[in-house]
C-alpha positions in Angstrom: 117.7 113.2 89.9 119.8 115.0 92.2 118.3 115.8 96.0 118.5 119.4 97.0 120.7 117.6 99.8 123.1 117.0 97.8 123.3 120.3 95.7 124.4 123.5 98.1 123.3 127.0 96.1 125.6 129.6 96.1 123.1 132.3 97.9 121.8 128.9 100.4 125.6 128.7 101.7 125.7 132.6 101.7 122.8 132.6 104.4 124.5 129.7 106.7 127.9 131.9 106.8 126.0 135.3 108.4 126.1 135.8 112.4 122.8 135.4 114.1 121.5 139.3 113.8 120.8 141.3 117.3 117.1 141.5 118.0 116.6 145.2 117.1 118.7 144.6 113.9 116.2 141.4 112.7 113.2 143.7 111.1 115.1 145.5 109.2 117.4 142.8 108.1 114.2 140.9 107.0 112.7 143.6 105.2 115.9 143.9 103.0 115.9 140.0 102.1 112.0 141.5 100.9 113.5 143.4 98.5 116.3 141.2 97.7 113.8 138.5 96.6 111.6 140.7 94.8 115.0 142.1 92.7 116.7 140.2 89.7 119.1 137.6 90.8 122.1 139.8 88.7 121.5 142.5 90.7 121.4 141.0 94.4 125.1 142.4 95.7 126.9 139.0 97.6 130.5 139.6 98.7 132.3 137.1 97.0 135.0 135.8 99.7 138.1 133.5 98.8 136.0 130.5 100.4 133.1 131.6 97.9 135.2 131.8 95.5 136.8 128.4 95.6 133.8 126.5 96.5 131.5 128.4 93.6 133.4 129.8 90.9 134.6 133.5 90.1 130.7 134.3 89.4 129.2 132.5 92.3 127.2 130.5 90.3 128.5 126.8 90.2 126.9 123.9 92.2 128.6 122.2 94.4 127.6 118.7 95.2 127.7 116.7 98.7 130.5 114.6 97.3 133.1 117.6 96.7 131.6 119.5 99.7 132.3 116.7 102.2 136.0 116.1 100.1 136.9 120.0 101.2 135.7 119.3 104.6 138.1 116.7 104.7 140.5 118.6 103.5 140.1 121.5 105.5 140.3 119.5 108.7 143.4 117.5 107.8 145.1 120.6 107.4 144.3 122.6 110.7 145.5 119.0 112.3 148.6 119.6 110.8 149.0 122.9 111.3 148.5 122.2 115.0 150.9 119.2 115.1 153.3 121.2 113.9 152.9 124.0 116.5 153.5 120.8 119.3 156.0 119.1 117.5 158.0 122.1 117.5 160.1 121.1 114.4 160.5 118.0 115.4 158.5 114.4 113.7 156.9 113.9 116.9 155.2 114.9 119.8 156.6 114.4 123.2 154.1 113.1 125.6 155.0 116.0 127.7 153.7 118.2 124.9 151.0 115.8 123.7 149.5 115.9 127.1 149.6 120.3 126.8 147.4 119.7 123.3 144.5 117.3 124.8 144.6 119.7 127.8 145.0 123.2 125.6 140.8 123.5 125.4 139.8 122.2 128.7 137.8 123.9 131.4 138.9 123.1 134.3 141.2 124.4 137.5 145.1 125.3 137.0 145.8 123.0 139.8 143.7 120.0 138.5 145.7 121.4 134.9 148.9 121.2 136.9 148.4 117.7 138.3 147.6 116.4 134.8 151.0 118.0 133.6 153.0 116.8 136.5 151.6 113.2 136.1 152.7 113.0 132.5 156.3 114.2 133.4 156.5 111.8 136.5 155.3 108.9 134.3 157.6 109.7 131.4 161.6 110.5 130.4 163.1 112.2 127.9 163.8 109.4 126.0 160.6 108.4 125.4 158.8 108.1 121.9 156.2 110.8 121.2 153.3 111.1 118.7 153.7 111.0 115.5 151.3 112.5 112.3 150.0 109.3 112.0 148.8 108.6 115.1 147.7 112.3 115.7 145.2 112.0 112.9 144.2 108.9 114.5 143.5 110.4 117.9 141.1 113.1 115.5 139.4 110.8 113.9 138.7 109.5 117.4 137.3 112.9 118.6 135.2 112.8 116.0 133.3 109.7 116.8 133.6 110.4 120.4 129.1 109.6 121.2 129.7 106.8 119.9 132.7 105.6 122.5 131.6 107.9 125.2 128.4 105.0 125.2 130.7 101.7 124.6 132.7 102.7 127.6 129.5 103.9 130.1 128.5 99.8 130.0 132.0 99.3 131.6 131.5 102.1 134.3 128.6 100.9 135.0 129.3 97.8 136.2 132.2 99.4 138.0 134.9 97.6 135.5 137.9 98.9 135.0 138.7 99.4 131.2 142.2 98.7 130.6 144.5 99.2 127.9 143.1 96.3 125.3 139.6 96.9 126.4 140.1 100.7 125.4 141.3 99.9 122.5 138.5 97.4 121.3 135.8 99.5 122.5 137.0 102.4 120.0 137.3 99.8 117.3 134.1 98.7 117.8 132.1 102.2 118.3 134.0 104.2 115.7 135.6 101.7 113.2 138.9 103.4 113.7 142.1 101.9 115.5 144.4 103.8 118.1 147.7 102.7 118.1 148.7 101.3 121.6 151.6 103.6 122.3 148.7 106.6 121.9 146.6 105.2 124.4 149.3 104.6 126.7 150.2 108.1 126.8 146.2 108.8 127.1 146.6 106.5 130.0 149.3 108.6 131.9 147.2 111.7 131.8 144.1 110.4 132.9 144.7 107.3 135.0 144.5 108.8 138.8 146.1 107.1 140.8 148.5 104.3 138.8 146.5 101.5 139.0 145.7 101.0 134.9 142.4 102.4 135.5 141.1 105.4 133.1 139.1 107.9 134.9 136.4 107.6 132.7 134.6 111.0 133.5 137.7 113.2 133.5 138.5 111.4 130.3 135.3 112.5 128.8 134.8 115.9 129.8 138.3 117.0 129.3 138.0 114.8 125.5 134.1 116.8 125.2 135.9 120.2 125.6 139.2 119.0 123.1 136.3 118.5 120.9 134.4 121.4 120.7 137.5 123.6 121.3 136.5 125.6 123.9 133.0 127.0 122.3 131.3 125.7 124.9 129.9 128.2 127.2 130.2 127.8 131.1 127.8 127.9 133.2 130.1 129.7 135.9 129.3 133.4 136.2 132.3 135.9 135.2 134.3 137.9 138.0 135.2 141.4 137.5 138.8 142.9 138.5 142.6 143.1 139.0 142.8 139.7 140.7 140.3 137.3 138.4 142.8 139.1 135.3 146.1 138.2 136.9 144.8 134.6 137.7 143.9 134.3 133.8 147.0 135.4 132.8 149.0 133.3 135.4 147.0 130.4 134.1 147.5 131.1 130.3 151.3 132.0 130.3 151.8 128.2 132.7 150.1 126.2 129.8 153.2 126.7 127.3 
């Protein structure tokens, strides 16, 4: 017997896709699900999209179960990491760790001069002939993000104690919280962004917060209140245009 976990209706997925309604709009939007319900399903009008399409046939009424919904999930996110590999890499198979550093900074919140200093440390720390990221390890690095509760909790027992976590012990405590391996040359180059001041010590809660807002790609909202005028518009600009 199959759980209605694991079978998405087409009209179920419809409702998840719609944008939370304003207030004065919610009456009327629940009277006309009223209706809807109360009509033939044939004659409720859905606007088939391509997504619809694909996931639920030409008619909108196939099932789709857990196994090929989690398989197109996949999917999908493997190829938005490629397509943004490819925007770093610039043509090229790799990433440099110039570059590399501009993609785990490209969603963070934070200062341009805290965003220059990261920049500037990668570029003092690294030469031109140095090896970059490659596909490979980029999709390891997401598959990281992914699980990053789990590590984010591994590495707080080492902070804790005030222990530094070095290379190896970075390493193990990803393997161990998220069953996925980072190649060593990746965390090196995670290690010239965010270790301070040279000493092979990560700075666990830059690390984090910068890794929490690489995550959620800069949906978060922040808490800082909004300025008005010519000079809060110049700075964004300024700050945008010295990211690329």
């Amino acid at each position: 017997m199959i759980t209605l976990f694991e079978r998405v209706i087409n009209k179920q997925f419809t409702r998840t896709r719609r944008f939370q309604p304003e207030a004065d709009e919610r009456q009327q939007l629940q009277a006309k699900a009223v209706e809807e319900q109360q009509l033939p399903e044939n004659e409720i009008d859905v606007q088939d999209t391509t997504i619809l399409i694909h996931l639920f046939g030409p008619k909108g009424n196939n099932s789709l179960g857990f196994d090929q919904f989690q398989l197109f999930y996949n999917n999908l996110q493997r190829e938005l990491m490629e397509i943004e590999f490819h925007e770093f890499s610039r043509g090229k198979s790799e990433i440099s760790p110039m570059n590399f550093a501009r993609l785990v900074l490209r969603y963070s919140i934070i200062h341009q001069d805290d965003y220059t200093t990261y920049i500037n440390r990668v570029q003092e720390r690294s030469s031109p002939t140095d090896n970059g990221i490659n596909l490979e390890q980029f999709e390891e690095f997401s598959l990281f993000l992914n699980n990053l509760a789990e590590f984010t909790v591994a590495v707080r027992l080492y902070t804790a104690a005030d222990m530094p976590v070095s290379h190896s012990e970075f390493i193990r405590a990803v393997k161990c919280s998220t069953g996925h391996e980072l190649d060593p040359h990746l965390v090196d180059i995670l290690y010239r962004i965010f270790d301070a001041n040279g000493d092979g010590r990560l700075s666990y809660s830059e690390f984090i917060a910068v890794m929490n807002d690489r995550l959620h790609r800069g949906f978060k909202s922040n808490s800082k209140m909004t300025s008005f005028g010519w000079k809060p518009f110049r700075d964004c600009v300024i700050s945008e245009l010295a990211r690329f």
